[in-house]
MARKOL-770294 format. One record per residue (C-alpha): residue in one letter; x, y, z. Coordinates in steps of 0.001 Angstrom, whole numbers, padded with zeros to 6 digits, always signed. Layout:
<rs>
aXYZ
...
</rs>
This chain:
<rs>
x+029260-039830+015571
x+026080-041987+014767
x+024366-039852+017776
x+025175-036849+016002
x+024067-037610+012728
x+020912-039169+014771
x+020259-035753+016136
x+020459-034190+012748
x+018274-036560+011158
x+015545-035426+013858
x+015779-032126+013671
x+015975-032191+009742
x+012780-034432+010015
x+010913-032203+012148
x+011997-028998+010423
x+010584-030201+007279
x+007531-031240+008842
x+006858-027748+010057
x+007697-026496+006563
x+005186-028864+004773
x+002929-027840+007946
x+003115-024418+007140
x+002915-024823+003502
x-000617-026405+003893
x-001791-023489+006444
x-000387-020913+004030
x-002514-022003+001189
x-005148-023050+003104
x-005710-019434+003737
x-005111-018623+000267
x-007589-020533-000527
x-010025-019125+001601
x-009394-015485-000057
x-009494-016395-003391
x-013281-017687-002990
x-013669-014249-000628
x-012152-011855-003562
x-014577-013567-006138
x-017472-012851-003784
x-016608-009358-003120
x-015785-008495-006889
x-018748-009483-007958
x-020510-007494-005670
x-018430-004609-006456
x-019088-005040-010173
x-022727-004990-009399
x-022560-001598-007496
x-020595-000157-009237
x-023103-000502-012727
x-025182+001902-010467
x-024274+005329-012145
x-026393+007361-009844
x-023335+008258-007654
x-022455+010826-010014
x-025721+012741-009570
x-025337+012017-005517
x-021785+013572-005444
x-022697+016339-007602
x-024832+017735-005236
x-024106+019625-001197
x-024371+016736+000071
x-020551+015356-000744
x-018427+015488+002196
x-016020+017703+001982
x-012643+015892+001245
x-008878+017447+002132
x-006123+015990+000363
x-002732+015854+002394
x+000063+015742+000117
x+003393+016135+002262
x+006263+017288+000248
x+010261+017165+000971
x+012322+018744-002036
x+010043+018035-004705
x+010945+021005-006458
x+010987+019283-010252
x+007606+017676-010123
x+005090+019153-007426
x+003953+021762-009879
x+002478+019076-012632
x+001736+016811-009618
x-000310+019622-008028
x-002316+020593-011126
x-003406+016856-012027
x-004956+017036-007792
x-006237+020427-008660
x-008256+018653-011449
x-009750+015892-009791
x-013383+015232-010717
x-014607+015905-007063
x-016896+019194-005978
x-015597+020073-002277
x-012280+019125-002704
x-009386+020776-000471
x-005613+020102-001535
x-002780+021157+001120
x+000689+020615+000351
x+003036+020461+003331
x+006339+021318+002965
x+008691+019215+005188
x+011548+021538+005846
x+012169+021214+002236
x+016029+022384+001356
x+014986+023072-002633
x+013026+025146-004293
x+010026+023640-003444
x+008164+026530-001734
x+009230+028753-003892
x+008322+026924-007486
x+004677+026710-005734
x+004811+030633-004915
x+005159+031422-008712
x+002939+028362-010574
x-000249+029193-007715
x+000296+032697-007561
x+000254+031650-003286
x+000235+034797-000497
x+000857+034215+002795
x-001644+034480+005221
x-001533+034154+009134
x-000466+030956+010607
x-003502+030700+013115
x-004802+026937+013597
x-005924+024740+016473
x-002606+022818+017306
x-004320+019628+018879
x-001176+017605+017601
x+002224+018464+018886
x+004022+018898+016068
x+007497+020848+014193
x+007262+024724+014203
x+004979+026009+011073
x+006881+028671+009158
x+004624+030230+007033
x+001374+029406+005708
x-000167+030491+001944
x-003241+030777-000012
x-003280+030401-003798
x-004931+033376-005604
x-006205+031939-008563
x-006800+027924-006959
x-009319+028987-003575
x-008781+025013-002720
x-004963+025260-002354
x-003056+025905+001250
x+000066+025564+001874
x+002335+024601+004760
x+005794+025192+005227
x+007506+023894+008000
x+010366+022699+009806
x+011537+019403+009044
x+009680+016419+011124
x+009426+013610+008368
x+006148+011873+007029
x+004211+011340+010246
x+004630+015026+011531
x+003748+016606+007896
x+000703+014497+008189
x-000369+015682+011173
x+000272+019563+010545
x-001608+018781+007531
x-004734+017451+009505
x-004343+020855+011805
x-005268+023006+008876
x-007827+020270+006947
x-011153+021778+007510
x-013126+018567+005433
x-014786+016031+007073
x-012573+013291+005161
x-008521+013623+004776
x-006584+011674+001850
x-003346+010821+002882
x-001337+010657-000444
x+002738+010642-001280
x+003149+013879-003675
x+004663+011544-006555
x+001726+009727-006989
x-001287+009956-009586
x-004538+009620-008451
x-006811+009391-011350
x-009774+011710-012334
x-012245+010292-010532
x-010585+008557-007911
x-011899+010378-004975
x-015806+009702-006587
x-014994+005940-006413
x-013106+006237-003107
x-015740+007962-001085
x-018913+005498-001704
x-018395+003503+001425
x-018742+006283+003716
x-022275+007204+001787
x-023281+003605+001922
x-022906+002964+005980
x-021868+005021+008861
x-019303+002468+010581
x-016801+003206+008170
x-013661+004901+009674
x-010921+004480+006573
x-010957+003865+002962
x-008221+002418+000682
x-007524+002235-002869
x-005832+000067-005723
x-001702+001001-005946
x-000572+000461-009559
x+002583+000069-011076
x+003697+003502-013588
x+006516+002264-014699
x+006657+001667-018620
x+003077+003674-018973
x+002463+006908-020677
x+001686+009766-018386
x+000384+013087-019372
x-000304+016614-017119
x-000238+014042-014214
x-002563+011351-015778
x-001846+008079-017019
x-003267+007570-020587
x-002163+004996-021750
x-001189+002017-018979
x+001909-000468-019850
x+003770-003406-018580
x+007076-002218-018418
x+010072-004850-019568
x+012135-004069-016611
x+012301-007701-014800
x+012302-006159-011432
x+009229-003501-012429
x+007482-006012-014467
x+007171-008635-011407
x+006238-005981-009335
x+003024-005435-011185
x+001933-008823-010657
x+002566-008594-006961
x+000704-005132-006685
x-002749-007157-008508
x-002062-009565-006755
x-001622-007866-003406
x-004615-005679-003643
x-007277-007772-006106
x-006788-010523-004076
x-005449-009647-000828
x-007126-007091+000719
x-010101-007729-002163
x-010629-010954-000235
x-009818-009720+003498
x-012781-007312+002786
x-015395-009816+002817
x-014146-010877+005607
x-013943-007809+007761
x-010259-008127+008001
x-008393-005341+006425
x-005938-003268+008507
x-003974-002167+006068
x-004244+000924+003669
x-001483+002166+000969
x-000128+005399+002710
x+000139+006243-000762
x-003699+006521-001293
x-006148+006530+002397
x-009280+008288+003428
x-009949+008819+006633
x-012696+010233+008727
x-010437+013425+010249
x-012190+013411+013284
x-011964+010075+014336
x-007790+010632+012737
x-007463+013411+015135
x-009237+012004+018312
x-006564+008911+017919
x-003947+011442+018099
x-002887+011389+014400
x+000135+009548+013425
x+002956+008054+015296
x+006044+009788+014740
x+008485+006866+015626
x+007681+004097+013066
x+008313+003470+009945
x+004862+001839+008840
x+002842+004871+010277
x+000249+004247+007767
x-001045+000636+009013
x-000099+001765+012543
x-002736+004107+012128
x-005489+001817+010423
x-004842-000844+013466
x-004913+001811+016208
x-008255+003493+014690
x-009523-000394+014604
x-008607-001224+018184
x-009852+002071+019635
x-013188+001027+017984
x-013124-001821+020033
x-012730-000024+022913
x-014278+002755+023108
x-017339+002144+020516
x-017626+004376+016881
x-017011+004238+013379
x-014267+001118+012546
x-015018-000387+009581
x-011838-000567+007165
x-012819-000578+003200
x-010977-001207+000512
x-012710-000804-003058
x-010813-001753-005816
x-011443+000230-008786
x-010349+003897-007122
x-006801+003592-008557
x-003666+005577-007933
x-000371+005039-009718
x+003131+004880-008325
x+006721+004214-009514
x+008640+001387-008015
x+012142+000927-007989
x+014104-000467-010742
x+016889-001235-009383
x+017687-004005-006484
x+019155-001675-003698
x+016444+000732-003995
x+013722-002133-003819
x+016001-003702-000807
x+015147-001029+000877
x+011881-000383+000482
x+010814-004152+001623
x+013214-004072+004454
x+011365-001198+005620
x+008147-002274+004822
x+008709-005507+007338
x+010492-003587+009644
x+006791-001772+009793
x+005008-004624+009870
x+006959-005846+012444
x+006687-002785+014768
x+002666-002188+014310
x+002189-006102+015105
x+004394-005214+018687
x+002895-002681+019325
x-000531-003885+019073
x+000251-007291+020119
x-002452-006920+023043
x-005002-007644+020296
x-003578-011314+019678
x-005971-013975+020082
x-007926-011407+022244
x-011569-011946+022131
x-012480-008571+022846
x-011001-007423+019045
x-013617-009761+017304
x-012423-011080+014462
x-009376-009067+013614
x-008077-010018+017245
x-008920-013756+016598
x-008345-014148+012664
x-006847-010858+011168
x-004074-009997+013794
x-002669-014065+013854
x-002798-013918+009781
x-000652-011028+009590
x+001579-012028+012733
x+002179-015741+011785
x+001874-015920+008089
x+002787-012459+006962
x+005517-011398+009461
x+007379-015288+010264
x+006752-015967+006162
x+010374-015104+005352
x+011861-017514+008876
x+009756-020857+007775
x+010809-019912+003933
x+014034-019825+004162
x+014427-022307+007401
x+012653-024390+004317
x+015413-023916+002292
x+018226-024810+004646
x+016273-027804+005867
x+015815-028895+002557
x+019101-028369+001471
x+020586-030029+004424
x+018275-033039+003978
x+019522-033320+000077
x+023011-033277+001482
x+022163-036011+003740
x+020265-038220+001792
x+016955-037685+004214
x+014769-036170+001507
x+014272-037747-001625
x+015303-035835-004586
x+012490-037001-006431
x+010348-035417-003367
x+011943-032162-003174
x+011470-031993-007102
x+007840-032520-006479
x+007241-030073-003404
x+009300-027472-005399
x+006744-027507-008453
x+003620-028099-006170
x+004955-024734-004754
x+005962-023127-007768
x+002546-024004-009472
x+000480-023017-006733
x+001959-019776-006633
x+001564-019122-010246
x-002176-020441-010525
x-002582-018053-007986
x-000892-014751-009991
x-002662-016050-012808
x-005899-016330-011217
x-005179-012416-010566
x-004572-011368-013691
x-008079-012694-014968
x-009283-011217-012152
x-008139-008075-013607
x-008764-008569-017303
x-012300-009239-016892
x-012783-006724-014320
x-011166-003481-015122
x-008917-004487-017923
x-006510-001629-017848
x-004173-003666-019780
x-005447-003634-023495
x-002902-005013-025654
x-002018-008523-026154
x+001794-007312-025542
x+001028-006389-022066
x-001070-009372-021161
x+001338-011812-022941
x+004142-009716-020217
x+002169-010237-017324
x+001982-013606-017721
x+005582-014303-018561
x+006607-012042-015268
x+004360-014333-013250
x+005795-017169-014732
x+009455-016070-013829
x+008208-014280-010295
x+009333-017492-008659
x+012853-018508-009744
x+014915-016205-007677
x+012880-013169-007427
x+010609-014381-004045
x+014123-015802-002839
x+015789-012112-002830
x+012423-010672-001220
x+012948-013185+001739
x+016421-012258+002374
x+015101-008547+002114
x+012481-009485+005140
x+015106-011370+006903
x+017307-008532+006862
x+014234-005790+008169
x+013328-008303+010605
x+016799-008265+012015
x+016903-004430+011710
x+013733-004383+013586
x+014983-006201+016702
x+017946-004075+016943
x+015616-001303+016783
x+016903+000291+013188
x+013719+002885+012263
x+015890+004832+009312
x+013672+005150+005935
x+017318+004769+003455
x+016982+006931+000293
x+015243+006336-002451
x+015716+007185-006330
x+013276+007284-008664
x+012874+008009-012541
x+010013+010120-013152
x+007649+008906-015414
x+007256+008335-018971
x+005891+011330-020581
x+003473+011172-023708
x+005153+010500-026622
x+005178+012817-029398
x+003049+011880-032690
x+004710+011147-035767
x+004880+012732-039204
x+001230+011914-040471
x-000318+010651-037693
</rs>
């Protein structure tokens, strides 16, 4: 019996010691991109007081961009959604809406509001892709095509979208979110700057709670939904300091699949997207990286942080189970099926820095949390830990992690300050304060779960249900 309990004390010893290990790596490396993000937003804030852009892109020389916008019975928004990208402030702008087998009356709701005739379906098929059933042209929008087609999901709508694209540039783009007016303006200055850039990515905010109006958001809110108010912090936090800081450090290899530009040439030459993964949108960033490697060309991943587009997230916990199950589940497959690039000195720094980051601090983050738990638990039950210890790791943790949300949100305040009221500032706060106490615990069990699904090789998307947004409310009597 005492060898027993021996061999528990050991292994509770050494867990923890991993733990605290790995709790000093972690933010270590948080550490690292918080000085990075300052860097890079203050030489982002600097560029950006440059107004000539707007002479610069008002002129032939703009590339020509193609919006992809991939649609799957989206019959009681793609009209408004359609008309807010029809009024982007860009001047060679292409939008094409592919319909994804759509069951609704998708295709047909776009036939009446765009006056659309068909035309004939002849395009260079470079990707192998789903049948294309018919093809249209809008009469009174000369920017508008649109695909329907038999049902292939995301990745093949994507690609029969790139087929038709005839700009230089392609934004990849859900059809439920909002881009705003001069998104694609902001978006576009890193491939005007250099010519090593292959892929640009954007800020993903949070609609929930705000006021949206013909497919713009004018007035931007914190909602009071617990689960859609922490998720705003996380979203700053993810992209302001995140992939703000990985920038700096030539490290990003991720972009929102809700919001991407690519270079469509160097899209197409890859082969497009994969059809068999559910993260298809970083697959694609770290394939167009590693080819770059390889075979020489544009590579360069930017991400600038004031092009913003707005998204709902779920509201309630099943629906946001799913989504972060699938989003490891991604993770998980891109990092297999690039694990070549690991500590591989031929990938520069994203083989060497970037790829062990995302593999060993991103992807395990949810095993050493909650082995952390258990061992600590464990080690309470046993008397190894102090209480008085695991009181003071809990709130070393629980600080950090706040300092670090908060640092975010004055990131954001004195950098874009979208949030104007003291309401909304005062809920920020209090959602980053809470973020912590149960919230992060459900999100590991979420990645636990995806991780699992991964390994028995699950690659289902699960349903999701969303709202709609908050339309502008009416004025009052005397207002």
């Amino acid at each position: 019996m005492e060898t027993l309990a021996g061999i528990v004390s050991q292994i509770l010893v050494k867990g923890q010691f991993v733990v605290v290990l790995y709790f000093l790596t972690v933010n270590g490396w948080y550490l690292i991109l918080l000085v990075s993000s300052l860097l890079e937003m203050r030489r982002h804030m600097l560029l950006i007081a440059d107004e000539s852009r707007h002479l610069l892109l008002s002129s032939t020389l703009s590339p020509t961009i193609s919006i992809l916008a991939p649609a799957f019975n989206e019959e009681a928004t793609i009209e408004a959604s359609l008309k807010a990208l029809l009024a982007l402030q860009y001047p060679k702008l292409e939008v094409i809406v592919i319909s994804d087998g759509s069951k609704d009356r998708t295709v047909q709701v776009l036939i009446e509001g765009f006056a659309l005739v068909p035309v004939k379906t002849i395009y260079e098929r470079r990707i192998d892709t789903q049948p294309v059933r018919n093809l249209y042209r809008s009469s009174t929008y000369p920017a508008l095509v649109v695909v329907d087609k038999e049902n292939g999901g995301k990745a093949d709508a994507l690609n029969v979208g790139l087929s038709f694209a005839r700009g230089d540039l392609v934004c990849a783009m859900d059809a439920d979110t909002l881009i705003e007016a001069d998104g694609l303006q902001r978006m576009v200055r890193p491939f005007l700057h250099a010519t090593d850039v292959v892929a640009t990515g954007g800020t993903i905010r949070v609609v929930n709670g705000s006021e949206v109006k013909f497919g713009r958001v004018v007035r931007a809110r914190v909602p009071t939904n617990w689960l859609a108010g922490i998720q705003v912090v996380e979203y700053l936090r993810a992209f302001l300091f995140g992939r703000l800081g990985w920038n700096r450090l030539g490290g990003n290899i991720i972009i929102s699949g809700a919001f991407g530009l690519f270079r469509r040439d160097s899209v197409m030459d890859a082969g497009g997207y994969l059809h068999d993964t559910v993260g298809e949108d970083m697959e694609l960033v770290l394939r167009l990286k590693r080819l770059s490697y390889e075979h020489g060309g544009p590579g360069r991943i930017a991400f600038v942080p004031d092009p913003v587009a707005w998204t709902e997230v779920p509201e309630s916990l099943r629906n946001l189970g799913r989504q972060r199950d699938r989003w490891h589940r991604g993770l998980a497959d891109v990092l297999w099926r690039h694990r070549a690039m690991l500590f591989n000195p031929r990938y520069g720094v994203t083989g060497l820095v970037v790829f062990p980051y995302y593999a060993f601090i991103e992807l395990l983050a949810p095993v050493i949390e909650a082995a952390g738990l258990i061992t600590l638990a464990l080690g309470l039950i046993f008397r190894i830990v102090d209480w008085n210890f695991a009181a003071l790791f809990y709130l070393t943790a629980y600080g950090l992690g706040t300092a670090l949300s908060a640092f975010t949100l004055i990131l954001e305040d004195i950098s874009f300050h979208r949030y104007e009221t003291f309401r909304d500032r005062a809920l920020l706060f209090w959602w980053a304060l809470v973020e912590n106490l149960g919230y992060r615990q459900m999100t590991v069990y979420w990645r636990l779960r995806g991780l699992w699904k991964f390994i028995r090789g699950r690659k289902d998307w699960g349903a999701m249900e969303r709202k709609g947004f908050r339309p502008l409310a009416a004025p009052t009597a005397g207002a």
